[in-house]
Wavefront OBJ file of the C-alpha trace (Angstrom):
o trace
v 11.798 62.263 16.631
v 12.248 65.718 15.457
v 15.018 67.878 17.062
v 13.936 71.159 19.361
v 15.331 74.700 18.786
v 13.907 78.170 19.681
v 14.409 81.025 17.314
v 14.176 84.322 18.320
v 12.814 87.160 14.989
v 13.703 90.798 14.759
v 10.490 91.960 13.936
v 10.290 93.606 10.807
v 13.387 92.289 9.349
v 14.160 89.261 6.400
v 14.544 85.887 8.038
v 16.576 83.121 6.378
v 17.470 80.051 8.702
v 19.279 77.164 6.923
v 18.858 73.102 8.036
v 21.420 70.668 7.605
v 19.619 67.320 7.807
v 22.016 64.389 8.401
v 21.404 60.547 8.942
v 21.822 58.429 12.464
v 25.196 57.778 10.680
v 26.163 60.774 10.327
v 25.844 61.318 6.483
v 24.298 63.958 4.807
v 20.040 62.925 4.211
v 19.617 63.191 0.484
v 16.465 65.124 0.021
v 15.727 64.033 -3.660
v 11.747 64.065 -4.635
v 11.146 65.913 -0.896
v 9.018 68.604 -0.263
v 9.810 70.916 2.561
v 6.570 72.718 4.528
v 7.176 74.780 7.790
v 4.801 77.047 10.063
v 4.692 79.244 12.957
v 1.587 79.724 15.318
v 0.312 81.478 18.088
v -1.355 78.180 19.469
v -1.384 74.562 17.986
v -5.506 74.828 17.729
v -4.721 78.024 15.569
v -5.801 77.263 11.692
v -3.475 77.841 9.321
v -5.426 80.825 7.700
v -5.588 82.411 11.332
v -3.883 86.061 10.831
v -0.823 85.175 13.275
v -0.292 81.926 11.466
v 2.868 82.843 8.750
v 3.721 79.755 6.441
v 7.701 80.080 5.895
v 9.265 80.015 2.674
v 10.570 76.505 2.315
v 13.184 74.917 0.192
v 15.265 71.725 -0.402
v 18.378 73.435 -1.072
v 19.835 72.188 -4.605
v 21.531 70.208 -5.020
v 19.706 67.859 -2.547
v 21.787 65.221 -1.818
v 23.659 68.133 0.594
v 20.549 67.569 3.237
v 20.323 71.212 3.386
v 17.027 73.173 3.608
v 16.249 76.986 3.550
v 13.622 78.561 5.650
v 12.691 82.854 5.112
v 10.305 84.906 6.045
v 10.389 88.401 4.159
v 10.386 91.545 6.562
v 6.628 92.581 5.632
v 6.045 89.217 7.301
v 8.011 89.632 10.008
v 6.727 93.126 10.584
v 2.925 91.761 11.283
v 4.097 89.418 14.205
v 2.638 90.169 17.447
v 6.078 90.761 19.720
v 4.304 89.639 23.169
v 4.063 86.558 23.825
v 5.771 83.447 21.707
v 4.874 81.576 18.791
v 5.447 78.236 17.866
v 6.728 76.280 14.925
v 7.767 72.891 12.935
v 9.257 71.993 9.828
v 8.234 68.327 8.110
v 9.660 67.134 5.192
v 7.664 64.967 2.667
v 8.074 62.142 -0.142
v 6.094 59.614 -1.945
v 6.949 56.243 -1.739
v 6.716 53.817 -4.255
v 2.907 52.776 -3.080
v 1.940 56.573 -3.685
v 1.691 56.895 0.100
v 2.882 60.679 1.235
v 5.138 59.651 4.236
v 5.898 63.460 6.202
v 8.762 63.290 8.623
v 8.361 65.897 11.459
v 12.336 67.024 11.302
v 12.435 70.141 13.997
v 10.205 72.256 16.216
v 10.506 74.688 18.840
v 9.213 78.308 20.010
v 9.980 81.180 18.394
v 10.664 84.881 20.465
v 9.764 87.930 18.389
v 12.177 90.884 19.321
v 10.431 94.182 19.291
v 10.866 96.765 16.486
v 11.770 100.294 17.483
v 11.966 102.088 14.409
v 8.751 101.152 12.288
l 1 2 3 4 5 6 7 8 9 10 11 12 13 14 15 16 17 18 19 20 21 22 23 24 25 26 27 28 29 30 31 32 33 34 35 36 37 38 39 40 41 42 43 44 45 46 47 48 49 50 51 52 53 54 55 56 57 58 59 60 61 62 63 64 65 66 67 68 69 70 71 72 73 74 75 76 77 78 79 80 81 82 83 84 85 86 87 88 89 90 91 92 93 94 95 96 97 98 99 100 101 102 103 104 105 106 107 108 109 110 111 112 113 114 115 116 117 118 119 120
């Protein structure tokens, strides 16, 4: 089950949000071969090409066996959000397995609150 955590966004400026991942132990999830995707939307129906769709930047943080990922928008993204109204996102991390199956685990989610520019 994927945790839940709502970001608010300055609009206009850089974004950079870093995930630790870590096991039910406790130990750090070592992200080796895993791809990391995340997205924020107006609506869930919303496409992905839709104009308020923004893919974030996503990376497994090297080295990977540190379970950390890095999420960033740049501020000419930022600066086309729509500030009424809230957006929603996820982040899923993927692998193959050893069948060639891609196996995506849904790893947070949450809204996200874009905080009005005054000076544009």
């Amino acid at each position: 089950m994927a945790n839940y955590e709502d970001i608010i966004i300055q609009q206009g400026t850089d974004v950079a949000i870093e995930i630790e991942l870590i096991n039910a132990d406790g130990s750090k999830k070592n992200l080796t071969n895993y791809a990391v995707s995340a997205m924020m939307k107006r609506r869930y129906e919303d496409s992905a090409n839709d104009p308020s769709s923004l893919s974030f930047n996503s990376v497994v943080v090297t080295p990977p066996t540190d379970g950390l990922v890095n999420l960033s928008l740049l501020n000419t993204q930022t600066d086309t959000l729509k500030s009424r109204g809230r957006y929603i996102y996820d982040v899923e991390v993927s692998y193959v397995d050893s069948d060639s199956n891609t196996i995506i685990q849904r790893v947070l989610e949450g809204q996200i609150e874009v905080s009005p520019s005054v000076t544009k």
